[in-house]
C-alpha positions in Angstrom: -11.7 -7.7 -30.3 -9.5 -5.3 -28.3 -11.0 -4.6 -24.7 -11.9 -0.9 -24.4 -11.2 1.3 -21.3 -14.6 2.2 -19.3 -15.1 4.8 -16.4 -17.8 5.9 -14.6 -17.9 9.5 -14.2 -20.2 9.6 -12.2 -18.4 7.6 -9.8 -14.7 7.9 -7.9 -14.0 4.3 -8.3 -10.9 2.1 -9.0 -11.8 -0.6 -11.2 -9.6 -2.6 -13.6 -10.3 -1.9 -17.5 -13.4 -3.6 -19.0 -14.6 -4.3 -22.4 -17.4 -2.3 -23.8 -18.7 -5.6 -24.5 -19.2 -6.7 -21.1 -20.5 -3.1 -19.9 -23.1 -2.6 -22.5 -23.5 -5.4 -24.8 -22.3 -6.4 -28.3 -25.3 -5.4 -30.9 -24.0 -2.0 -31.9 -20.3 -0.7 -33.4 -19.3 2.8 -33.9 -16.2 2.9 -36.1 -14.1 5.8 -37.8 -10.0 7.1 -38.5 -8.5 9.9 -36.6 -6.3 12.5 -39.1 -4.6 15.6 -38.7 -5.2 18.8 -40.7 -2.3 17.5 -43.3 -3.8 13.5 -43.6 -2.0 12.4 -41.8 -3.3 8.9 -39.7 -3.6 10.3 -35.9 -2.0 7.2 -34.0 -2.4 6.6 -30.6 -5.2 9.1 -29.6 -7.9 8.5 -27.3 -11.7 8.0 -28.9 -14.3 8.5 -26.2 -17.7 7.1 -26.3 -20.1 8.7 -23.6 -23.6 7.4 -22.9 -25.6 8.2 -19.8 -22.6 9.8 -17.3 -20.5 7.1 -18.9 -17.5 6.8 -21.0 -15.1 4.2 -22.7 -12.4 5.5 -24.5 -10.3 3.0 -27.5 -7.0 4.2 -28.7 -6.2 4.9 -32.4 -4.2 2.3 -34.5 -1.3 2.8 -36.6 -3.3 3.9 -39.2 -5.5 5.8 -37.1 -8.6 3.8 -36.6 -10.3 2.7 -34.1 -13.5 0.8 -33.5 -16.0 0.4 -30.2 -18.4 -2.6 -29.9 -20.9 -1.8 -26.9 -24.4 -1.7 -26.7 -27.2 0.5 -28.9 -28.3 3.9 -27.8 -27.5 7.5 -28.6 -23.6 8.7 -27.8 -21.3 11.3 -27.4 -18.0 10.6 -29.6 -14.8 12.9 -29.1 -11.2 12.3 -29.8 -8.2 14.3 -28.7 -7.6 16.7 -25.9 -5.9 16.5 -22.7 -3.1 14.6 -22.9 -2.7 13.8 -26.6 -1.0 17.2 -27.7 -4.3 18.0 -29.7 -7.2 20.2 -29.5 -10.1 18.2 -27.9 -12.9 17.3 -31.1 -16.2 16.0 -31.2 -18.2 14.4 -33.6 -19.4 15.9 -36.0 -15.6 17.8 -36.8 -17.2 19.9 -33.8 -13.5 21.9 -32.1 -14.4 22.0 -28.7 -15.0 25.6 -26.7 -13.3 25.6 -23.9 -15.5 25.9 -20.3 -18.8 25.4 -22.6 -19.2 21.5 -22.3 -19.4 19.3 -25.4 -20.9 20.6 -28.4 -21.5 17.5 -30.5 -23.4 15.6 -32.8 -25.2 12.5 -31.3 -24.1 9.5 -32.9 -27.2 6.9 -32.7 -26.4 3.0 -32.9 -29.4 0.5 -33.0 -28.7 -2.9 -32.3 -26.7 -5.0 -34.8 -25.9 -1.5 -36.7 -22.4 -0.8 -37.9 -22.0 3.0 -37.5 -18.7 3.3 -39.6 -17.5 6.6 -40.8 -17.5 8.4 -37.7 -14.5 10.5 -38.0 -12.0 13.1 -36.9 -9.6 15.8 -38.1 -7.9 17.3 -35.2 -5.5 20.1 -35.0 -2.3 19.6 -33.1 -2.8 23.4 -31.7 -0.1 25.1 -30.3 2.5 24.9 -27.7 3.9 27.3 -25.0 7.7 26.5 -23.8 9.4 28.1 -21.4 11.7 27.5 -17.6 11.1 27.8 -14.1 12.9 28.6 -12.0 13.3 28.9 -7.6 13.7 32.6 -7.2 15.4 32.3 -4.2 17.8 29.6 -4.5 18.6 30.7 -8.1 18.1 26.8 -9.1 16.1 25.5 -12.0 12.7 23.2 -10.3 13.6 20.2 -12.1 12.4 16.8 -13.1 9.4 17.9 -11.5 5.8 18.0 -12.7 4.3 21.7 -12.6 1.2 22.7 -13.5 0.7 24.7 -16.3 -3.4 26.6 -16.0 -4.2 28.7 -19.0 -7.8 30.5 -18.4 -9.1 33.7 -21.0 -11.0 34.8 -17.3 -14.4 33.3 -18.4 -12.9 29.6 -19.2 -10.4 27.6 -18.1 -8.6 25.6 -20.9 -9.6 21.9 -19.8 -6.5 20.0 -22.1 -2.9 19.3 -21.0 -2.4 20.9 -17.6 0.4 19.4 -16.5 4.0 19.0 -18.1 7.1 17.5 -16.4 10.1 19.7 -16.3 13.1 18.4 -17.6 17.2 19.0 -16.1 17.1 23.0 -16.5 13.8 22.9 -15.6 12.3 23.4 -19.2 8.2 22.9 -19.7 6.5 22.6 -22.7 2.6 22.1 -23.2 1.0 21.4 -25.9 -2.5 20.9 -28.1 -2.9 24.9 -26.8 -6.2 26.0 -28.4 -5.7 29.5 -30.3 -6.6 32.8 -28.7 -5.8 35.2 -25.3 -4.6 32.8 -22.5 -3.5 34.3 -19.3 -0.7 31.5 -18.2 -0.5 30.5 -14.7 2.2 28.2 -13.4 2.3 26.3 -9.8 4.9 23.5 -8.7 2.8 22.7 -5.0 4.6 22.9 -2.1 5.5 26.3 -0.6 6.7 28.3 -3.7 4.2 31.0 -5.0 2.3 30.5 -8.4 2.7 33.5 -10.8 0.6 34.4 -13.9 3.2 35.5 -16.6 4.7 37.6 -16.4 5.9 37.5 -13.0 2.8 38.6 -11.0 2.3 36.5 -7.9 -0.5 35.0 -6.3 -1.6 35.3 -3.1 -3.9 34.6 -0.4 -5.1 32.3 -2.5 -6.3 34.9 -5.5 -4.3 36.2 -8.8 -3.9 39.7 -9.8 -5.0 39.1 -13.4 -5.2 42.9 -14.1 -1.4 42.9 -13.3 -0.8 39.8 -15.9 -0.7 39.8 -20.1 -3.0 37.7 -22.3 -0.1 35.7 -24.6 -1.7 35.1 -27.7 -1.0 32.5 -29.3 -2.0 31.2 -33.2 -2.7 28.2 -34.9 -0.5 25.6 -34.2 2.0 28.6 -33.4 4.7 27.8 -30.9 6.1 30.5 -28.3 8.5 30.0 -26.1 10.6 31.8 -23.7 7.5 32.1 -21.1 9.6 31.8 -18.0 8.6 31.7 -14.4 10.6 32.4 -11.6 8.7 31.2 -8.2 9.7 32.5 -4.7 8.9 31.0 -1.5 5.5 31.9 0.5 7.2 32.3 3.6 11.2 32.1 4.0 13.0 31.2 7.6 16.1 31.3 8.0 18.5 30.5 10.9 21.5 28.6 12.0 21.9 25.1 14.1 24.9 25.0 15.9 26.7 22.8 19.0 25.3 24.2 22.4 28.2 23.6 24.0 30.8 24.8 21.1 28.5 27.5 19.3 30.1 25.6 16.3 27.8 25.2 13.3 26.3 22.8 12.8 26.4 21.4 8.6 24.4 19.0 7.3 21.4 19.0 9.9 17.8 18.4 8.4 15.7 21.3 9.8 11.7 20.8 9.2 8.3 22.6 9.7 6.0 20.5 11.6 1.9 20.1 11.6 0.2 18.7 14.4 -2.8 17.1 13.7 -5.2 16.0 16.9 -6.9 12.8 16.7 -9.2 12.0 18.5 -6.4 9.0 20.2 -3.7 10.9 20.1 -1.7 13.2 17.4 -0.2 13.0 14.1 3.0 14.9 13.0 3.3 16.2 9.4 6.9 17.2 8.1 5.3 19.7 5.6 8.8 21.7 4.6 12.4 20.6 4.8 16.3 22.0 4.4 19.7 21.5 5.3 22.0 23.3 7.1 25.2 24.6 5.2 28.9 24.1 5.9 28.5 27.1 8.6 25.4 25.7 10.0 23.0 27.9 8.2 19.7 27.5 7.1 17.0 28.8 4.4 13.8 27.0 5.1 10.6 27.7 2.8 7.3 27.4 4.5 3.6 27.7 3.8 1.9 31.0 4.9 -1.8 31.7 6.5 -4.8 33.4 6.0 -5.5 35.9 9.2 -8.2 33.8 10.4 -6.2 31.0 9.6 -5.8 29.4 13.4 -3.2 26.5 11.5 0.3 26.7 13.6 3.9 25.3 12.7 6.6 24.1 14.5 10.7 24.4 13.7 13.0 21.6 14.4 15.4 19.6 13.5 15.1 15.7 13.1 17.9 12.9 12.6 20.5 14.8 13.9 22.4 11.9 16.0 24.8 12.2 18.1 23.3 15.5 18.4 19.9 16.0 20.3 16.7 16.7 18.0 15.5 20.4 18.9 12.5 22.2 18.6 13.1 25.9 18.3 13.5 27.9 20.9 15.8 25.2 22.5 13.6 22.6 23.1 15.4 19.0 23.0 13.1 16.1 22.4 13.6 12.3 21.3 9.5 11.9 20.7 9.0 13.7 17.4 5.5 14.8 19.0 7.5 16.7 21.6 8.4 19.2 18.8 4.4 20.9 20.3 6.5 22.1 23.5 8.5 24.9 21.1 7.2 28.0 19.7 3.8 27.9 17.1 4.1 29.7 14.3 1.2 31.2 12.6 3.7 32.3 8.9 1.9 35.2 7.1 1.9 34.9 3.4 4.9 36.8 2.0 6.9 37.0 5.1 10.3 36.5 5.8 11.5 35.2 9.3 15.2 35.2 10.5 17.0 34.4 13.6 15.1 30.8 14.3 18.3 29.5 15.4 18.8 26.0 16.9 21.2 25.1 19.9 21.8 21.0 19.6 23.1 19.7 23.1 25.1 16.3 22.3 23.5 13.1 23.0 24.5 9.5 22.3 22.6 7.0 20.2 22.6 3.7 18.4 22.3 2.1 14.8 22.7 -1.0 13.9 21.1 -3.9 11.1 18.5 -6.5 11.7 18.9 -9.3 9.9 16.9 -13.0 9.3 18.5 -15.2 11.4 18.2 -18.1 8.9 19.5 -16.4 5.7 20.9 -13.4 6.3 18.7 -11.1 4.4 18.2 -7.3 5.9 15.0 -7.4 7.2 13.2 -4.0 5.9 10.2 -2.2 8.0 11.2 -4.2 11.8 10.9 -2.0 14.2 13.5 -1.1 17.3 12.4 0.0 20.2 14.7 2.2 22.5 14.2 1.6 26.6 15.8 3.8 29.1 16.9 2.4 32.0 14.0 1.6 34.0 12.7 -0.6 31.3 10.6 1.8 29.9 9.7 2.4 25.9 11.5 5.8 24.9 10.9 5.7 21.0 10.2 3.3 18.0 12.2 3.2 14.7 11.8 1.4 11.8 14.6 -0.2 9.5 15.3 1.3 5.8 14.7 -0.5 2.7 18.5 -2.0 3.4 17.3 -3.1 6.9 19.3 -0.5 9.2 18.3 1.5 11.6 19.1 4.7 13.7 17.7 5.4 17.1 17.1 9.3 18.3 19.6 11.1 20.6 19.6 11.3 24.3 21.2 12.0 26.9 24.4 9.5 28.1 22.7 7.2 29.8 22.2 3.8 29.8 19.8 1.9 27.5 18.1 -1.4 26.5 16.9 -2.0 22.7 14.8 -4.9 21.4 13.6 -5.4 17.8 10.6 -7.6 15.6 8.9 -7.7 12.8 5.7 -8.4 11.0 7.5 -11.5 9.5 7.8 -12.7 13.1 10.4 -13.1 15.8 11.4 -10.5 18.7 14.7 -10.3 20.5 16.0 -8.1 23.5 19.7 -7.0 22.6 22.0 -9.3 23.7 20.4 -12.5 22.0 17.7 -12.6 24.7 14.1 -13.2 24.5 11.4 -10.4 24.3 9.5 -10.9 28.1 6.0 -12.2 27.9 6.2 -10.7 31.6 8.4 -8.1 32.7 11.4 -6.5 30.8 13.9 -7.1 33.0 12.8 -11.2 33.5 14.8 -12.0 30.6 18.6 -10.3 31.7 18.8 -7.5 28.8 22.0 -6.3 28.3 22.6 -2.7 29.1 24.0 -0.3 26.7 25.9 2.5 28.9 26.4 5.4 26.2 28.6 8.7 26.6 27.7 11.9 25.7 28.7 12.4 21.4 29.1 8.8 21.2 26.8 7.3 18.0 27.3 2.9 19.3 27.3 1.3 15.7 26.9 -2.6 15.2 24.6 -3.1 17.2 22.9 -6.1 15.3 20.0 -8.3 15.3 19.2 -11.7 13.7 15.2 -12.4 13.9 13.6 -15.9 13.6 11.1 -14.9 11.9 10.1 -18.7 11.8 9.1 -18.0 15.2 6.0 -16.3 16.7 6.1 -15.2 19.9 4.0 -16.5 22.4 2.0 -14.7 23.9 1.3 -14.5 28.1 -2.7 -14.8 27.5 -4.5 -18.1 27.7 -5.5 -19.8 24.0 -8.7 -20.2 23.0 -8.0 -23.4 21.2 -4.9 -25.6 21.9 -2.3 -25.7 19.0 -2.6 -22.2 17.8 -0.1 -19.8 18.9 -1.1 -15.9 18.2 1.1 -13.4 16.5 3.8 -11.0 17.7 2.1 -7.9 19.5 2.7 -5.2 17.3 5.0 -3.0 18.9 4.4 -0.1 16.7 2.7 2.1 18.9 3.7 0.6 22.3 
């Protein structure tokens, strides 16, 4: 017998699938086909069995049937919905209200009973197509899931709620249940949801007065419900050479959240753009409630040889530095211009680290970055092809070293990382001038070797790992 999907409800747990059998015994079988209005078999559709704040769900044959072996007691059978392009049934041929719960027909099992017969004819509904669209940019949001909410303002539709956008940035949802939906469409991140046509939300609430029920029929399809979605809060600027007043293209310009913890902080890059060929920028962000007391920060990041800034002017290396520029406290539907960005030129290093022994890019080791009195400036990490790229500074001269989980830890040139100080083992200096990006500078790890550490062992033999440099 096929195993059947189970899932608590009741629970927000991960499991792998089981069989009914093994959740609720083998004495009792519910069995039935799946057809739409026209006789056709329904293949491929989801058959829920709920007992008790429980459900397992089978999925329809070719033919559409579909059988469930579990235990005996009194359950809730339903087919359809959600994700299956159908309106949402329960037994007995009961078309589920939307918002109401599930109006069914118990279906009782006693032990060694065959309940067979127990079956469905669904309706495939309707569908609403349509295209969004970024107001601002004039782009289509593509390959992109949205969601697509459909309410009547006393329930909320509870089947497909999400479609995935195609090139042009065309949606369709299906299994739409006739009657008056008000359509509301969201991507996330900082564009505005609307409620067709075209009235915004805000402040987290919609205008629905402002919107039009779309009706829609029985297994009717309308298209042409288009949404175009503008930013909460627009910033716009330009990044440019502080020395030159030259823009600046190509430079990644965030908005930052700081987070305190209660060790330290964490920086979240919650928005991102790119500067054009004159150095200009158009940067979406998320706005705030007045009582809101959440803050943003504007920088830049990755902008070697160039110096990372936080705006007004504030250079860092430390990405938690960006705190030292302006907070922002964005309004919703606000607009902000003239956040420009002056980028002194630095120096900095990239390189690849390597296994010594085969060759492979090592992916994840981290490089640390010391100025020259030995101390830890910044941490990167390698990309999935093993290279890295440390932040610009200053000219100046530097030291790097880099490891890995995997094992092994080297101080550029070939050295040994210290199990004292840095300087024991003869590093060799990097001396960088000012627009100067040093490239090849390479690692080989042993990762067969562990570094040994400057404390005393417990037990002889056993040599502990690598520190982890990560948050030195």
């Amino acid at each position: 017998m096929e195993r059947s999907t189970f899932i608590a409800l009741a629970a927000l747990v991960c499991a792998a699938p089981l069989s009914a059998a093994a959740e609720a015994g083998t004495d009792a079988v519910i069995a039935g086909h799946l057809r739409y209005a026209d006789g056709s078999p329904a293949a491929g559709i989801e058959v829920w069995q709920y007992r008790d704040n429980v459900g397992w769900y089978e999925i329809t044959a070719a033919d559409g049937s579909y059988t469930y072996e579990g235990g005996p007691g009194t359950y809730v059978t339903c087919a359809g919905g959600f994700d299956s392009a159908t309106i949402e049934q329960c037994w007995d041929h009961i078309d589920q209200v939307v918002g109401t719960g599930r109006n069914a027909t118990p279906v009782t099992v006693e032990a060694g009973e065959t309940r067979d017969g127990i079956d469905f004819d669904l309706s495939r509904g309707g569908s609403i197509s349509g295209r969004v669209v970024d107001a601002f940019a004039g782009t289509p949001i593509a390959n992109r899931w949205v969601t697509v909410n459909l309410s009547d303002l006393v329930h909320t539709w509870p089947g497909q709620t999400y479609a995935y956008t195609d090139a042009d940035g065309n949606y369709r949802v299906e299994g739409v249940p006739a009657g008056a939906w008000y359509v509301h469409v969201e991507v996330g991140g900082a564009l505005v949801g609307q409620i067709w046509p075209g009235v915004e939300c805000s402040e987290l609430t919609c205008d629905f007065a402002s919107a039009q029920p779309l009706e829609v029929g029985d297994e009717e399809d309308i298209t042409g419900i288009d949404f175009e979605l503008s930013p909460d809060v627009l910033i716009r600027g330009r990044v440019t050479d502080a020395a030159s007043g030259q823009g600046l293209p190509g430079i990644e310009v965030n908005t930052y959240w700081i987070f305190e913890l209660p060790f330290g902080s964490a920086v979240y890059t919650m928005t991102s753009a790119s500067t054009d060929a004159n150095g200009d920028y158009a940067l979406y962000g998320f706005g705030v409630l007045e009582s809101a007391e959440t803050v943003y920060y504007v920088g830049t990041l990755g902008s070697a040889p160039h110096i990372d800034t936080a705006y007004p002017n504030v250079p860092f290396y430390d990405i938690h530095a960006v705190s030292n520029g302006t907070a922002f406290a964005f309004r919703h539907d606000t607009e902000v211009d003239g956040i420009d960005l002056a980028l002194p030129l630095g120096a900095a290093i990239s390189g690849t680290v390597r296994d010594a022994h085969t060759g492979a890019t090592i992916a994840d080791a981290y490089v640390s970055l010391f100025g020259a009195d030995g101390n830890v400036m910044a941490n990167v990490y390698t990309s999935a092809e093993g290279t890295y790229t440390t932040p610009a500074w200053y000219a100046d001269t530097y030291y790097l070293d880099a490891g890995s989980s995997r094992g092994g830890c080297v101080v550029w040139l070939e050295r040994p990382c210290p199990t004292g100080g840095f300087f024991d083992v003869d590093p060799t200096p990097l001396v960088l001038s000012a627009g100067e990006l040093r490239t090849g500078i390479d690692f080989a790890l042993d990762t067969e070797y562990i570094l040994q550490s400057s404390f005393e062992l417990d037990e002889p033999g056993i040599t502990p790992a690598a520190p982890d440099r990560r948050n030195p």
